[in-house]
C-alpha positions in Angstrom: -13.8 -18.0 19.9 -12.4 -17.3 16.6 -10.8 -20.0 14.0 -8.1 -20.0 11.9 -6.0 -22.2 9.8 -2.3 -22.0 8.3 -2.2 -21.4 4.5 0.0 -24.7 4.0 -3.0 -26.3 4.4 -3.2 -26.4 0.7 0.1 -25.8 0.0 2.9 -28.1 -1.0 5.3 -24.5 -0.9 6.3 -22.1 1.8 5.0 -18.5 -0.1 2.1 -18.4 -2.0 -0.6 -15.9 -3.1 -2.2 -15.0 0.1 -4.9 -12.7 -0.9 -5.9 -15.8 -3.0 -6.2 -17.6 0.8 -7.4 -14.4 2.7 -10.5 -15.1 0.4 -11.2 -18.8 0.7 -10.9 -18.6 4.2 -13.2 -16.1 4.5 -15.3 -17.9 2.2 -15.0 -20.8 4.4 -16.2 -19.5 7.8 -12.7 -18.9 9.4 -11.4 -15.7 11.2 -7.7 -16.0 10.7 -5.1 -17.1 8.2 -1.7 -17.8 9.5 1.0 -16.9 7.1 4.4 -18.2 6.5 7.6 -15.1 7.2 9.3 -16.8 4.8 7.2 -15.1 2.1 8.3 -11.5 3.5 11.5 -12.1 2.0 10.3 -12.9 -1.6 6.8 -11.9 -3.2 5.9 -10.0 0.1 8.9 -8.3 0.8 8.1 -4.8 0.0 6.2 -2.1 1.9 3.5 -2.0 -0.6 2.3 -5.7 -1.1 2.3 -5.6 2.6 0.6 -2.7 3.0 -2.1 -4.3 0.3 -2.3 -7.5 1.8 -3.4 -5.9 5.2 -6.0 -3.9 3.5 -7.3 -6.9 1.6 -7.2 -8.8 4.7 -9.1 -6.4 6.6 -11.6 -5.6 4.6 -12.6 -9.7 4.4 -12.7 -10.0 8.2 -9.3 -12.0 7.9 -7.2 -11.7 10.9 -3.3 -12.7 10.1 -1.1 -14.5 12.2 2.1 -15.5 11.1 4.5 -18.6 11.7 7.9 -19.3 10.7 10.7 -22.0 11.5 14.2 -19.5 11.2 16.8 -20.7 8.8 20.5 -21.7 10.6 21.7 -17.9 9.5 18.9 -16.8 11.5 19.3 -18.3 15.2 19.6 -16.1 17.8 20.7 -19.1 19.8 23.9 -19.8 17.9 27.2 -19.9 19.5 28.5 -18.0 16.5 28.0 -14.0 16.8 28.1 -13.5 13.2 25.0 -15.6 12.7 23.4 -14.5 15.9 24.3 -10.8 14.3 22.2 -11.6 11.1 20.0 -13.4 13.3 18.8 -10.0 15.0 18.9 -8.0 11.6 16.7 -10.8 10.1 14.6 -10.7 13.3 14.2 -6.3 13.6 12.9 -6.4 10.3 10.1 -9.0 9.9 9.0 -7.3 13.4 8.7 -4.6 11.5 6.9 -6.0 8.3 4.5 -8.1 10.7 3.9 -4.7 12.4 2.4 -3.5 8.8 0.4 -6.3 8.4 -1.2 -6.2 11.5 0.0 -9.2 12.9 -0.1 -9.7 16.4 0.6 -13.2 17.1 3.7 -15.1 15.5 4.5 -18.5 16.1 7.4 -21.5 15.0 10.4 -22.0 16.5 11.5 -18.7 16.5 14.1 -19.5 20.0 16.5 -21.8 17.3 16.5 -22.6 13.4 14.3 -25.4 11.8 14.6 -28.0 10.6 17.6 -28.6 13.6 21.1 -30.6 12.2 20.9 -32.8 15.0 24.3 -34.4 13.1 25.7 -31.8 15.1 26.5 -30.7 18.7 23.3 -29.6 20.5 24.1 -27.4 23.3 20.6 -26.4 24.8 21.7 -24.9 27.5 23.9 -22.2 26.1 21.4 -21.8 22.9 18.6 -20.8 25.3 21.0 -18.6 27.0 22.1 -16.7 23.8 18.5 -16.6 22.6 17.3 -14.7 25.5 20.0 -12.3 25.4 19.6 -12.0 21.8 15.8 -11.2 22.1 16.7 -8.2 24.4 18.1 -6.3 21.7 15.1 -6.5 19.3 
């Protein structure tokens, strides 16, 4: 059995320095650090730091998983196809970065956005709908 924990663990923010965690977890005992994809669009967007935080990760032990709650812009659910469009670009791409950090398991509520407006109409049905659809193009 291997154990992990999620970097927001100490964290009051969603990005943070995660070689910085890829060491204390190690320190600690654990096997994996789960990572926020909201970081691959700021400090760990490019190529290289990913490529960097793999190798650092690696060569601790440190397995990465990632988890992330998609913004509204980034539903593939959404009624709207402009949003279900940027959605899928959003979506191609952190497959892609995940793929160059190794990851192999990502998590959150990737089927919708977080947090939900529930101020609005909620149309499960057809969001599920849209989300599989959407899924079979990435």
């Amino acid at each position: 059995m291997k154990y992990g924990i999620y970097f927001a663990y100490w964290e009051k923010e969603w990005s943070a320095n995660y070689e910085k965690y890829v060491d204390k977890v190690a320190d600690l005992g654990f096997d994996i650090l789960e990572i926020s994809v909201g970081a691959l669009k700021g400090a760990y967007a490019s190529d290289e730091k990913l490529k960097a935080l793999r190798e650092h990760a690696d060569n601790r032990g440190i397995e990465l998983t990632a988890g992330y709650g998609p913004a509204f812009n980034e539903n593939l659910g959404s009624a709207d196809p402009a949003i279900r469009a940027h959605a899928l670009e959003f979506f191609k791409n952190t497959l892609r970065q995940l793929s160059l950090l190794g990851v192999k398991k990502y998590g959150g509520g990737l089927y919708s956005y977080w947090p939900v407006d529930y101020s609005k109409p909620i149309d499960k049905a057809g969001d599920l709908a849209r989300s599989i659809e959407s899924m079979k193009e990435i």
